[in-house]
Each structure stands twice: as structure tokens, then as C-alpha cells.
C-alpha positions in Angstrom: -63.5 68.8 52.8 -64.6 65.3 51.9 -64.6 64.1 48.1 -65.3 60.3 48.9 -62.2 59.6 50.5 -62.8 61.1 54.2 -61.6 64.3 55.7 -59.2 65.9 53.9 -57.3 69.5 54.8 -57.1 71.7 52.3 -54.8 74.5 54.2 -53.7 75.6 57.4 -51.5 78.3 58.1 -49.6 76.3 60.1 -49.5 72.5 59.8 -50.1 70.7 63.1 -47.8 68.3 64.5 -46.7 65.5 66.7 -43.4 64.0 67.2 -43.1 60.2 67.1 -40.0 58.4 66.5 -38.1 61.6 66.5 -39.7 62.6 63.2 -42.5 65.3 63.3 -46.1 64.0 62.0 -49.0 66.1 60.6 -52.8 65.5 60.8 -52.8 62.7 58.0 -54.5 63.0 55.0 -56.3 59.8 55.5 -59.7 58.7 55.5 -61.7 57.5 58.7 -62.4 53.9 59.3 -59.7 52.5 57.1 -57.2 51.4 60.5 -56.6 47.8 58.6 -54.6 49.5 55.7 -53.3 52.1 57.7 -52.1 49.5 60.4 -51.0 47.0 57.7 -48.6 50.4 56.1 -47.0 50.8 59.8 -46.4 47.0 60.2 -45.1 46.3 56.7 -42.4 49.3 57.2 -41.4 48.4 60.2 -40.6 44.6 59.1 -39.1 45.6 56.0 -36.8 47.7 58.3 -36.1 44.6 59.8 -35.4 42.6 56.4 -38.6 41.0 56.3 -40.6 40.2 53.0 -44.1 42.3 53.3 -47.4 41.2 51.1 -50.3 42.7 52.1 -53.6 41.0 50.6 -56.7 42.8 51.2 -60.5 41.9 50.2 -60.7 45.7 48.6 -58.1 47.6 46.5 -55.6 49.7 48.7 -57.3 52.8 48.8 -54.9 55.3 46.7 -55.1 58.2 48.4 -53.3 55.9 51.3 -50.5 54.7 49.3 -48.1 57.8 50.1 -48.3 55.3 54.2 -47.0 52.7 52.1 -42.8 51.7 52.2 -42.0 51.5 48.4 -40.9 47.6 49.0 -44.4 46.3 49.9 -46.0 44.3 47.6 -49.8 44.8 47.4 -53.1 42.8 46.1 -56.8 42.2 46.4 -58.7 39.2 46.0 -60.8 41.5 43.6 -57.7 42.1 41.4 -56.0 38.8 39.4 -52.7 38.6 40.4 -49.7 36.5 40.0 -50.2 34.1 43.2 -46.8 33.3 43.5 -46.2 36.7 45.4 -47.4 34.7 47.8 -44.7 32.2 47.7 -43.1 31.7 50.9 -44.9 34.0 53.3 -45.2 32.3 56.6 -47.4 34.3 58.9 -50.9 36.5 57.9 -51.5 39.1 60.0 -55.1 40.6 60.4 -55.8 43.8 61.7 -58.7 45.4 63.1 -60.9 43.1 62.9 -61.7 39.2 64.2 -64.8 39.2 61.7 -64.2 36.3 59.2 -66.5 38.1 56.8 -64.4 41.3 56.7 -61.6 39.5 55.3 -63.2 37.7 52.6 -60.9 35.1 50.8 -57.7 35.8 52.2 -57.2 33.2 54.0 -57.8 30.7 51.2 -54.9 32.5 49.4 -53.0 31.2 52.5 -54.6 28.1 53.7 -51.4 26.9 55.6 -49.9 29.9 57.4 -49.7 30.6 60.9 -52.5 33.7 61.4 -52.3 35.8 64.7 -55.7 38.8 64.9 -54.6 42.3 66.3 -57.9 44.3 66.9 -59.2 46.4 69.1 -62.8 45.2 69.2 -64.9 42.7 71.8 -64.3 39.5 70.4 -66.5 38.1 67.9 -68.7 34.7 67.6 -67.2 33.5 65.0 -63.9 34.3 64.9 -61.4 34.5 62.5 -59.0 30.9 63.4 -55.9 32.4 64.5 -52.7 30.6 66.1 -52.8 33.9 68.3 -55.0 36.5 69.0 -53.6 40.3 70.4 -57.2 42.0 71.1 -57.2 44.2 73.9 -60.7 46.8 74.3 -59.2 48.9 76.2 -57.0 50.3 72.8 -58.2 53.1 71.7 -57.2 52.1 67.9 -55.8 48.5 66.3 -52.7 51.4 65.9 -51.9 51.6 69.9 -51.6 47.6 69.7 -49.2 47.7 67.1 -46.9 50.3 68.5 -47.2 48.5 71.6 -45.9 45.3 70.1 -43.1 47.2 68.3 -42.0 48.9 71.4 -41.9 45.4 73.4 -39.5 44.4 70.8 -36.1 46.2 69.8 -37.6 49.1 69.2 -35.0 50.7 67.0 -35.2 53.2 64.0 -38.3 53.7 62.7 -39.1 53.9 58.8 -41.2 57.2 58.2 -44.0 54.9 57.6 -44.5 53.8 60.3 -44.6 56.7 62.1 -46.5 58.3 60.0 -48.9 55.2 59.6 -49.0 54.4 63.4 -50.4 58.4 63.8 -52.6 57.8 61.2 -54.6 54.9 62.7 -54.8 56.4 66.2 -55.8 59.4 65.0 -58.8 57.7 62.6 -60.0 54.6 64.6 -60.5 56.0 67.6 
């Protein structure tokens, strides 16, 4: 059933399942084509893991019936939304996801007009592009979500939050 949101199940007699990071997954309850949040949910848990700060800064409203993806220690805005701008006090690198677009991320940058930016997407490269200090875009990803589980497992690795599990799945199994 959709009520505006995407796909959404209703029941199933039995719920089903993947395992990733040793923690069984079910279909999400997430809608299609919203990989940046989702992606942004599975990043931002898996730095806070590793004692990192997260802000994540969108041109829309987090869409709610995402926010169970989110780790309670994220802080979230939109450029729609006033908000107390020194949130944004000492973050040192934007990340975008899912896009290289410079219209699909409105005015965040000009929230951060002197941090380093690095683009992970999964789509051909754009004309123009979003200025970035580094750019991870490989089109051969089936979802922004494969590149960013691919960039965690090049690094430790280690525990995952349920998050990010749960956030990775979710934004392989939508943007594809």
C-alpha cells in the first residue's frame, strides 16, 4: 500500500529477511527514491560509532516515516526549516549522497562555505558538478548504499550500529 510515503507492508505472515552485520534486516518500510536520507542514516551511525559528531542538512525535511533509520545522536535540519546555525559549528567535511547535481542540494553548501566536500553517487557524472575536494562515483553501483558499505568495509570495519545496517539495506533495496 502506498499513502504518499512509498511502498509500505502492511503484513506478512512471515517477515522477510537478510542478515547484514550479524543482525537480521526486514524489507524496510521506506519509500523509493529517497537513497540520500537513507544513505546519510547509515553513514551518520556508523561515525557516531566511531565518536564522530553527525549533522545532516538537507534541502527538504527528513522525511518521518524514515526517522526510525536514524541513530538518536544525529542532529538534523533543512534549509527550509530556521534553525540555530551554530549546530553547524565545527563540522569539517560535508558529505553528499546520491547525487553530483548542484540543484538537488539547494543551499547547503552556503551553510558550509569552507568545508572540505567529497560526492558519493552512483550516477554518470554531471555537467555541472557539485565542487567537491573528492568525488567516490562509480556507475557500476547498483545504489549510492553499495558505495558506502564499500567505503566502511575498506576501513576497520568493526561493529555495526543497527542503523546502519538497517539503513545500508534500505538504500540498496530502494535505489536500485
Amino acid at each position: 500500500v502506498d499513502d504518499g510515503y512509498g511502498p509500505q507492508t502492511r503484513w506478512e505472515p512471515e517477515p522477510v529477511t537478510i542478515t547484514l552485520g550479524g543482525l537480521p534486516v526486514p524489507l524496510p518500510h521506506g519509500p523509493f527514491l529517497q537513497a540520500a536520507e537513507v544513505g546519510e542514516a547509515a553513514l551518520g551511525a556508523w561515525l557516531i560509532a566511531r565518536g564522530k559528531r553527525v549533522v545532516i542538512i538537507n534541502p527538504t525535511p527528513f522525511p518521518p516515516n524514515l526517522a526510525f533509520l536514524l541513530h538518536p545522536d544525529i542532529a538534523v535540519f533543512d534549509t527550509k526549516t530556521d534553525f540555530d546555525r551554530k549546530a553547524l559549528d565545527g563540522v569539517e567535511l560535508l558529505v553528499v549522497l546520491d547525487t553530483g547535481e548542484p540543484r538537488r542540494i539547494d543551499k547547503v553548501p552556503k551553510f558550509l562555505p569552507d568545508v572540505e566536500t567529497v560526492v558519493v553517487d552512483h550516477h554518470p557524472l554531471v555537467t555541472p558538478a557539485i565542487p567537491a575536494n573528492t568525488s567516490v562515483q562509480d556507475t557500476s553501483a547498483c545504489a549510492t548504499g553499495e558505495l558506502i558499505y564499500d567505503m566502511i568495509m575498506m576501513t576497520d570495519g568493526g561493529d555495526w550500529p543497527r542503523e546502519t545496517v538497517q539503513g545500508i539495506y534500505t538504500a540498496v533495496a530502494t535505489d536500485t
